[in-house]
VODOVO-604331 format. One line per field, with one value per residue (C-alpha): residue number from 1; x, y, z. Coordinates in Angstrom, 2 decimals, m for minus. Example, Ala and Ser with C-alpha at 12.3 -4.5 7.8 and 13.67 -1.06 7.14 Angstrom:
# residues 2
vexvo 1_2
xx 12.30_13.67
yy m4.50_m1.06
zz 7.80_7.14
# end
This chain:
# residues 398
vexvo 1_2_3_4_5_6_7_8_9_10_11_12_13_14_15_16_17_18_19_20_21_22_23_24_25_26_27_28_29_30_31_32_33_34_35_36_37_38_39_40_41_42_43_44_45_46_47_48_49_50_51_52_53_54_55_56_57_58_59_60_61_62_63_64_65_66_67_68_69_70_71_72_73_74_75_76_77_78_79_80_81_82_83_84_85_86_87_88_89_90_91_92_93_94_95_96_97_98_99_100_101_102_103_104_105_106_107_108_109_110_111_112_113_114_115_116_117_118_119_120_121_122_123_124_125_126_127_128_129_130_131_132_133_134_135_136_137_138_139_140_141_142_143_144_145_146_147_148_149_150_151_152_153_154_155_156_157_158_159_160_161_162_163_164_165_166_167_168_169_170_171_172_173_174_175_176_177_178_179_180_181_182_183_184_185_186_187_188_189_190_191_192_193_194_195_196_197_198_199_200_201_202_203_204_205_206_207_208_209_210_211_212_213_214_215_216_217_218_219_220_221_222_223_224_225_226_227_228_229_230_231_232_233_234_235_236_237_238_239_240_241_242_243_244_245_246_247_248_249_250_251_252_253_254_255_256_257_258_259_260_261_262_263_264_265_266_267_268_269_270_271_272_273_274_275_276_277_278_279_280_281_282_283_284_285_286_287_288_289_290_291_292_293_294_295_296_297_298_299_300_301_302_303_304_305_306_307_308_309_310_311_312_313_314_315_316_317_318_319_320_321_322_323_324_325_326_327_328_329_330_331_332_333_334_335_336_337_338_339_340_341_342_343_344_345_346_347_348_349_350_351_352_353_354_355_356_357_358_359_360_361_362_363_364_365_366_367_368_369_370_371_372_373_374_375_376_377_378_379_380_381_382_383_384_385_386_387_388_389_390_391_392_393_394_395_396_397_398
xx m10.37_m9.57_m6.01_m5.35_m6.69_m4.39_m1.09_m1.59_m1.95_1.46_3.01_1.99_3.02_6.86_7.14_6.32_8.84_11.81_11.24_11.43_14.06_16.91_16.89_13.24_15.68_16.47_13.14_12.98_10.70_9.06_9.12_6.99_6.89_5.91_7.90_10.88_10.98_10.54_12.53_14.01_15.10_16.79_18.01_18.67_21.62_22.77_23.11_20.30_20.33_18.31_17.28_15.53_11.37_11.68_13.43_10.68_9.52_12.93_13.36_11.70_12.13_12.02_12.83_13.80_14.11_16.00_18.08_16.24_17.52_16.01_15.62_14.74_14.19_14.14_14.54_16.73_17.97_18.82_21.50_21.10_22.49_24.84_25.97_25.61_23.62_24.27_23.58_23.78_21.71_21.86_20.38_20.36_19.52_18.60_18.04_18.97_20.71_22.30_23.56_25.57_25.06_22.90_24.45_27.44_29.76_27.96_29.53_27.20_29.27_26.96_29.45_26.81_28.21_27.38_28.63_28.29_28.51_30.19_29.15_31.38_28.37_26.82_28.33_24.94_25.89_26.93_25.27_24.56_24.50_23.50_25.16_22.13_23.06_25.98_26.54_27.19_29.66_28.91_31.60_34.66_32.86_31.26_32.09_32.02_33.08_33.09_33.99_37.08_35.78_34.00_34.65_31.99_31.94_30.02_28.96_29.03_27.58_26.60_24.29_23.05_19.95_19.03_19.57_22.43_26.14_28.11_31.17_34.73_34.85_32.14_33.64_33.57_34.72_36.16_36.67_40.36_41.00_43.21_43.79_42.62_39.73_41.13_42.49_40.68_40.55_41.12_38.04_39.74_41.53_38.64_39.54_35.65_36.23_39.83_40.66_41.54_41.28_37.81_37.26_36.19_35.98_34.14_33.55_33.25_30.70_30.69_28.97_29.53_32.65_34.41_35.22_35.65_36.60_34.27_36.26_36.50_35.79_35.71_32.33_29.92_26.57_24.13_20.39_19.17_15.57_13.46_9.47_6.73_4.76_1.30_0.83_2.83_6.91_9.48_11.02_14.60_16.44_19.62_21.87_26.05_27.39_30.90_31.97_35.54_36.29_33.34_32.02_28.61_25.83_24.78_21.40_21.20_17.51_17.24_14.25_15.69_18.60_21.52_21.44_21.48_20.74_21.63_18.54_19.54_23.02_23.08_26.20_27.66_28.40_32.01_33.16_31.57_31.90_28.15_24.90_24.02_20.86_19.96_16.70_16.05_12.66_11.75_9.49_8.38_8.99_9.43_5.69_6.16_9.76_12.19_15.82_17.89_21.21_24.01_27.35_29.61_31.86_35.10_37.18_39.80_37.19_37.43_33.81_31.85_28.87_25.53_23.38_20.28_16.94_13.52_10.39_7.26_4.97_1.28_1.68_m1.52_m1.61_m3.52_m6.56_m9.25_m12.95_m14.61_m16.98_m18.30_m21.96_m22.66_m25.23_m24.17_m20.52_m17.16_m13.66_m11.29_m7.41_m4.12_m1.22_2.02_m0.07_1.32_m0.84_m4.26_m7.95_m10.96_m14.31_m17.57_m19.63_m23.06_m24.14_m24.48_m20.90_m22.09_m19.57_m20.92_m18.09_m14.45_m12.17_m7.97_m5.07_m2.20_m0.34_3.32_4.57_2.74_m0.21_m4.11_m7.82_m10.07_m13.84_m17.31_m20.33_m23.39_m26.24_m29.18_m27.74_m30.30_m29.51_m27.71_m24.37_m21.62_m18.00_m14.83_m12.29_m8.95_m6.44_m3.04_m0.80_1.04_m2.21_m2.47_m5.97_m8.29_m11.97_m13.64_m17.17_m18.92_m22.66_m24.63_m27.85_m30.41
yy 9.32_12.66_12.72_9.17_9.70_12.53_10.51_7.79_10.02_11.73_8.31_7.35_10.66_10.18_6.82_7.84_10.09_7.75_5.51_6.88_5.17_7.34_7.34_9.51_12.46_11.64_13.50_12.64_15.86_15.50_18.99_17.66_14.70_11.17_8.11_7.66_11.68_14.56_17.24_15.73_16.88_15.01_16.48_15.85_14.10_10.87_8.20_7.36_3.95_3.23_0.14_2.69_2.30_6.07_5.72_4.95_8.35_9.05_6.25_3.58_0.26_m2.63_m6.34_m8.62_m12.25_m12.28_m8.78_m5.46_m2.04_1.44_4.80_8.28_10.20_13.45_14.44_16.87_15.01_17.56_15.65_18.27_16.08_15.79_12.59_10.58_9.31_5.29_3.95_0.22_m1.06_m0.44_2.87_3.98_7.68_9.91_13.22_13.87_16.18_15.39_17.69_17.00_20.24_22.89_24.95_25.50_27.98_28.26_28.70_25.77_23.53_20.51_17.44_16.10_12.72_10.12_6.41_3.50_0.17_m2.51_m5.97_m9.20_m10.88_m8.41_m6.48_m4.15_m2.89_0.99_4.05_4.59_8.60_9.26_11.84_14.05_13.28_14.92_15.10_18.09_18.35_22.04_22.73_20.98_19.48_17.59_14.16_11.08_8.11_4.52_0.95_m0.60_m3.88_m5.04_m3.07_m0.31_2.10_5.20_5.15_8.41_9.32_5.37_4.69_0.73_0.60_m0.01_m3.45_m4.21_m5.40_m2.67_m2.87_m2.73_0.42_2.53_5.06_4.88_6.27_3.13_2.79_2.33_5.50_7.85_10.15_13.02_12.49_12.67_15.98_18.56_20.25_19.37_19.53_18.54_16.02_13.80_10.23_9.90_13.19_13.39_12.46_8.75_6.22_6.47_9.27_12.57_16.24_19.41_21.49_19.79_18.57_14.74_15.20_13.27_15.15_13.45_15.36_19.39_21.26_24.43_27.82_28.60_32.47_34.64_34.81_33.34_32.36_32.02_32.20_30.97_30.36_30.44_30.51_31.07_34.08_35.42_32.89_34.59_35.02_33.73_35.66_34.69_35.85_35.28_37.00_36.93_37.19_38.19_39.37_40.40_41.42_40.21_41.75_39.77_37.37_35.38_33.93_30.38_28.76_25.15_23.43_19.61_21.07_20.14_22.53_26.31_29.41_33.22_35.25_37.82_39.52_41.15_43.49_42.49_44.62_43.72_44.19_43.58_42.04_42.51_40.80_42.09_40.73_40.18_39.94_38.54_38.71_35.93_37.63_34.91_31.17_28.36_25.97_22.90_22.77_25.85_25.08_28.06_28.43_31.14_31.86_34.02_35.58_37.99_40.60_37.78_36.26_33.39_31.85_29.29_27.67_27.20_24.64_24.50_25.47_24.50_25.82_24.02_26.47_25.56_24.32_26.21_30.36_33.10_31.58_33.59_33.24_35.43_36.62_36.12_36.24_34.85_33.09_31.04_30.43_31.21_31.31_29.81_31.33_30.01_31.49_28.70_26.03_22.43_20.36_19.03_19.29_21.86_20.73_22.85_21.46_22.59_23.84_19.98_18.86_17.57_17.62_18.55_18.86_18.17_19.44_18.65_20.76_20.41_23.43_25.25_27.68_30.28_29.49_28.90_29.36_26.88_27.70_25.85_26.21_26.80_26.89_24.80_25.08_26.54_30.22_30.43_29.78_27.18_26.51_25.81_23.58_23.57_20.82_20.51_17.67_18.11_17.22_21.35_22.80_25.87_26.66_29.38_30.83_31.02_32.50_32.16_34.46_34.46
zz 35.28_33.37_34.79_34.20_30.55_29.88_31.55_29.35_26.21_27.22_27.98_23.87_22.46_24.29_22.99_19.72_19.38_21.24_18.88_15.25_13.29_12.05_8.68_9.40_9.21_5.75_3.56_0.04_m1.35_m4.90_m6.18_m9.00_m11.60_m11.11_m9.82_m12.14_m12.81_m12.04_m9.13_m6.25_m3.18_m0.34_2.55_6.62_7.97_8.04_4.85_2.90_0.37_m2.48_m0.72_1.75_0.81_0.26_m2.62_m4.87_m4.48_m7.01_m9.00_m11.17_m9.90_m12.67_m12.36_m15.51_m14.60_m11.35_m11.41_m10.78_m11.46_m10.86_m13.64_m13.64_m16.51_m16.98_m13.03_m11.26_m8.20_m5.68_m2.92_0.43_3.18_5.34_4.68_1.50_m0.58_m1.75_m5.67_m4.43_m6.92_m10.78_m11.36_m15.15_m15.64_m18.95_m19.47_m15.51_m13.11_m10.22_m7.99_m4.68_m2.74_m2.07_m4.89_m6.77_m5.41_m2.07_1.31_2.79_5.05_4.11_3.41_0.82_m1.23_m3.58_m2.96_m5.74_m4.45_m6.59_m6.91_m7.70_m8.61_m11.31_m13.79_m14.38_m10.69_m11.36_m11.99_m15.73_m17.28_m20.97_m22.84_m21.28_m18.15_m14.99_m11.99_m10.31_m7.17_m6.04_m3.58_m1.96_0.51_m1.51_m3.51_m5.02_m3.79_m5.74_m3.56_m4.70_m3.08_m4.76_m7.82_m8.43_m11.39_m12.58_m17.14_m18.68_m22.06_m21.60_m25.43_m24.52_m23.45_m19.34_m17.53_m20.50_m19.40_m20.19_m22.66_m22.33_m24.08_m22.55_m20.55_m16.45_m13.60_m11.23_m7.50_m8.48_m10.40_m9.09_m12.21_m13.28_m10.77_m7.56_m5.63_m7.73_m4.27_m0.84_1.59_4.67_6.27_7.58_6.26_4.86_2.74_1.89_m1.87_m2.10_m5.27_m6.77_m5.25_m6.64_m4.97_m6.15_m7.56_m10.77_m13.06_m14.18_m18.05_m21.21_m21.89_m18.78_m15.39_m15.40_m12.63_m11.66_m11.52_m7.96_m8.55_m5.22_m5.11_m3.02_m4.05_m1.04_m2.85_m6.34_m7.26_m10.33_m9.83_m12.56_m11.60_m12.58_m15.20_m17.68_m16.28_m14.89_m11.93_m11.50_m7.92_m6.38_m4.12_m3.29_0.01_m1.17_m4.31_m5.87_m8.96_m10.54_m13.59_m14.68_m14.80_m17.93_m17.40_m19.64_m20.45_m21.57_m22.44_m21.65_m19.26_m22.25_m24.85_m23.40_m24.83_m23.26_m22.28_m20.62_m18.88_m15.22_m14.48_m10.95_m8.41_m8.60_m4.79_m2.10_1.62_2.38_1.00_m3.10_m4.37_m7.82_m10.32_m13.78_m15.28_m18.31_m19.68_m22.86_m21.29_m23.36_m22.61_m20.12_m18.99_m18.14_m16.95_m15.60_m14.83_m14.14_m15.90_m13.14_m14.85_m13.22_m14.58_m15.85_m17.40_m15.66_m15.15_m12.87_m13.33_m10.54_m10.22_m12.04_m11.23_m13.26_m13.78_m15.50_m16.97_m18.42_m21.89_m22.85_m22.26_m22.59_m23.42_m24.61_m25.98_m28.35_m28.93_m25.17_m25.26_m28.45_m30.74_m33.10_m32.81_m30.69_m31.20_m28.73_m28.69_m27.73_m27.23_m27.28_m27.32_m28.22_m27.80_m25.88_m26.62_m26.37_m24.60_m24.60_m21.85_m20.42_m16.85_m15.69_m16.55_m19.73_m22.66_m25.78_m28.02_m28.17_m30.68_m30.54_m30.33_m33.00_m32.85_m32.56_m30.20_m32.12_m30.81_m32.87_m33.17_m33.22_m33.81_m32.39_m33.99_m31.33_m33.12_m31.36_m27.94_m25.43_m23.94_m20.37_m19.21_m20.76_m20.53_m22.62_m20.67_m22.08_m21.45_m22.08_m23.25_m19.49_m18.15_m17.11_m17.77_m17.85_m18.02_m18.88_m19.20_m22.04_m22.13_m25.11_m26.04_m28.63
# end
């Protein structure tokens, strides 16, 4: 009976695995956010639609009447595969990042694109950027590709509001375009990848200023990552796996990934056929969001842009209580707190008071009176707007 037990588990277990469907190599990872925003990351091989159930994980589906359309706000969509990703529903984005390929400037033979489908039927079928909004092609393998039958088309800096049909004069990118947009480089000669009308090749970025081509600097970029570190900074790392002629690195911060501001410069090591790796320490974040990117910049002074990486820090730091024991009152400080609320709550999980949080980057001090609380052990929970908290121990004496 044992062996006949174990044959039939094996028998299960390969049947399993013959029959998983193939879009299962497609994984759509939530980096962090909620449906509708947030980070995104796709990647496997193969083609992946928005009709797939896993899209939900990305976008916000709605439905008005008969039509329904999809949004993200506020996300970084992060296209990794090899293959392409399909917008064949109406998908209106704000605030939001797309970027077709691992990273700009990398070496990565990924053959990531982006197809829009059109639709004689409805005019709302398209993708829809706001002025906040691009799309990112990071290398030549990668593109953007819009069906000429039916008719599809791509809104930039698009200003009507979602599930609206848009006007004559708002500014698109159609499957019949051929000019400026096509041939900004030439990937290969693989019909699927090879510049034809509506058809757009990196790298480039797609903002509300229109299509501009990426400097293709001799560098390549193999490693880029931002990641909040010790509750206080922001350790920035990357590393080139050729270099020539390259004189620096400007490191940008945004705190809603459109308007950037310098933070720091890295000198490069200017030649190089072997790996150089680089650090940058942010050493005062901005609270809740942090985008980064790099400005590579050569001895010409020609310069390229990466991809963009984000961070979400606590909204509420370095809190501290004082005077810790106490009697009769204690002080609770913040450091770049925005806003949230302060709870004193007793050994049981009680909560005993509750005082809000209106304050500015500078931080503040908000005060609780104690007197008539019983002697022993308490605790201040502090929770942030971004739904981030801390607790700490209080213990009051008389």
């Amino acid at each position: 009976m044992k062996q006949i037990y174990s044959i039939t588990i094996a028998v299960i277990i390969i049947f399993c695995f013959s029959y998983s469907p193939t879009y299962s190599q497609i994984v759509w990872t939530n980096n962090s956010g909620s449906t509708g925003g947030g980070n995104f990351t796709i990647t496997g091989t193969g083609s992946v639609s928005t009709l797939n159930s896993a899209s939900n994980i990305a976008f916000a589906k709605h439905v008005s009447g008969s039509s329904t359309y999809y949004t993200c706000d506020n996300c970084i969509i992060n296209v990794e595969i090899t293959g392409q990703l399909i917008i064949d529903y109406p998908l209106y984005v704000t605030n939001t990042k797309i970027i077709v390929g691992v990273t700009g400037f990398n070496a990565s033979n990924s053959t990531s694109g982006l197809l829009v489908d059109g639709s004689a039927t409805n005019p709302k079928q398209g993708l829809f950027l706001d002025n906040a909004s691009s799309i990112q092609l990071a290398s030549g393998s990668n593109f953007i590709k819009l069906q000429s039958t039916p008719l599809a088309h791509i809104y930039y800096n698009y200003s009507d509001a979602a599930n609206t049909v848009p006007d004559a004069s708002d500014k698109n990118f159609s499957g019949t375009d051929n000019s400026p947009l096509c041939g900004l480089s030439s990937p290969g000669s693989s019909p699927g990848y090879t510049c034809t009308k509506g058809q757009a090749n990196g790298p480039a970025i797609l903002s509300a200023s229109g299509f501009n081509v990426i400097a293709a600097l001799p560098v390549v970029l193999v490693d880029f990552s931002a990641n909040f570190n010790s509750g206080k900074f922001v350790d920035i790392a990357w590393s080139t796996q050729m270099e020539v002629n390259l004189s620096h690195f400007t490191v940008e911060r945004s705190a809603d990934g459109s308007n950037w501001d310098i933070i720091g410069s890295v000198r490069a090591v200017g030649n190089s056929q072997i790996a150089s790796y680089y650090t940058f320490v942010d050493q005062d974040p901005l609270a809740g969001f942090n985008y980064y990117r790099l400005i590579m910049t050569d001895l010409d002074n020609k310069s390229g842009i990466t991809a963009v990486k984000s961070v979400r820090t606590p909204i509420i730091s370095l809190f501290k209580v004082f005077p810790n024991p106490t009697k009769d009152y204690v002080d609770i400080t913040l450091s770049k707190a925005n806003s949230g609320s302060i709870r004193l709550i007793n050994q049981f999980g009680q909560m005993l008071q509750q005082k809000q949080i209106n304050a500015g980057n500078d931080g503040t001090t908000i005060s609780f009176q104690l007197s008539g609380y019983a002697p022993g052990n308490y605790f201040v929970e502090v929770i942030g707007a971004d739904g981030s908290h801390e607790t700490g121990k209080l213990v009051i004496t008389r």
